[in-house]
C-alpha positions as CSV (number, residue, x, y, z in Angstrom):
1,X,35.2,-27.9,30.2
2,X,32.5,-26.3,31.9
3,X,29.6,-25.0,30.8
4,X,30.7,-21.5,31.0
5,X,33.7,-22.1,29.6
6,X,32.2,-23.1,26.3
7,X,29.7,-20.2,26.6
8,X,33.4,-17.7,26.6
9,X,34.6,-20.2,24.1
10,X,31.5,-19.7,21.7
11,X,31.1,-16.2,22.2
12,X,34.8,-15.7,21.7
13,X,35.2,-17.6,18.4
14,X,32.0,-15.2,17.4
15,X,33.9,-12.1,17.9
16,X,36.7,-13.4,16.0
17,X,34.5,-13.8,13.4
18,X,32.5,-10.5,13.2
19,X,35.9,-8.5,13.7
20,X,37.1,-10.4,10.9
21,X,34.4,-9.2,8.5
22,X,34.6,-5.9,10.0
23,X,38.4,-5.8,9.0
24,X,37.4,-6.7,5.3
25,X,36.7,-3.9,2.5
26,X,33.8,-3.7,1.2
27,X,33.2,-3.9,-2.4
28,X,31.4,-0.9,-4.1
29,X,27.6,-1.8,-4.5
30,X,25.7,-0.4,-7.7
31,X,24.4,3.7,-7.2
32,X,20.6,3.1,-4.9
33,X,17.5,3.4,-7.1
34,X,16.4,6.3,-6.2
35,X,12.3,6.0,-5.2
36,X,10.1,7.6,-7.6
37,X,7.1,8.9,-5.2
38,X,4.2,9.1,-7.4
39,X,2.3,12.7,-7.1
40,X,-1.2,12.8,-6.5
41,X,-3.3,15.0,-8.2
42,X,-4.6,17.9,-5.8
43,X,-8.1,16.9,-4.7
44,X,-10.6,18.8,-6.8
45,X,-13.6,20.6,-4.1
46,X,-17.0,19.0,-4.6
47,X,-18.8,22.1,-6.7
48,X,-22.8,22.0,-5.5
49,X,-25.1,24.4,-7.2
50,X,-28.0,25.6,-4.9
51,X,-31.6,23.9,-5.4
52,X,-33.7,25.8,-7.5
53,X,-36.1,26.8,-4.5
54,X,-32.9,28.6,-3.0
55,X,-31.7,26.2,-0.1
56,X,-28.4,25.3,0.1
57,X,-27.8,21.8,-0.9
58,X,-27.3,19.0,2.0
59,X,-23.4,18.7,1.4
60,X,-22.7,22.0,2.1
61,X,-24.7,22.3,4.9
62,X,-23.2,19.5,7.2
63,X,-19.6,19.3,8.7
64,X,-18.8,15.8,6.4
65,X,-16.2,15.0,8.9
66,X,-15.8,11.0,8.3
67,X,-15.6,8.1,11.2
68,X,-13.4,5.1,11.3
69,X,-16.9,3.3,10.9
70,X,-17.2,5.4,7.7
71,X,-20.7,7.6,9.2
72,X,-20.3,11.2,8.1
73,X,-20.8,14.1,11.1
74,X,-24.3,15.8,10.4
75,X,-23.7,18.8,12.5
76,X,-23.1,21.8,10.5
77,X,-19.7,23.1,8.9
78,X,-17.4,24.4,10.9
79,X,-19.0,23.5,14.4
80,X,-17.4,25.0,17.7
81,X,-18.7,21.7,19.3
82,X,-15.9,19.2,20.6
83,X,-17.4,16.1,19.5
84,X,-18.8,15.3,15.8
85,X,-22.5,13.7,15.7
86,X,-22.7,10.9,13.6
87,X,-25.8,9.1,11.5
């Protein structure tokens, strides 16, 4: 037998097989778990009180957008700029 003919051979004994388990019924599995997603709690804004001497305190005065790197953008909130300056 060739080489190819064992290859048909092989390939046809495998079909035999999957059409086989394909012809079988199968048996009722148990009702799925149902995944419980665990809520998370809304996140509560950072509340600043201005300084006493009337300026506005530093968190609310910069953008606070966060990098991979985990630097903070220091331009301020709500910049029209494209890019976000980091320090």
């Amino acid at each position: 037998m060739s080489k190819m003919d064992a290859l048909r051979a092989m390939r046809e004994a495998r079909y035999e097989q999957m059409s086989a388990r394909a012809s079988k019924p199968v048996a009722p599995t148990t009702k799925p778990v149902k995944s419980v997603k665990k809520e998370r709690p809304a996140p509560t804004p950072v509340e600043t009180e201005p300084v006493a001497d009337g300026t506005e305190p530093v968190e609310a005065s910069v953008c606070g957008h966060r990098a991979i790197s985990g630097r903070t953008c220091t331009r301020e909130p709500g910049h029209a700029a494209k890019s976000h300056r980091y320090s």
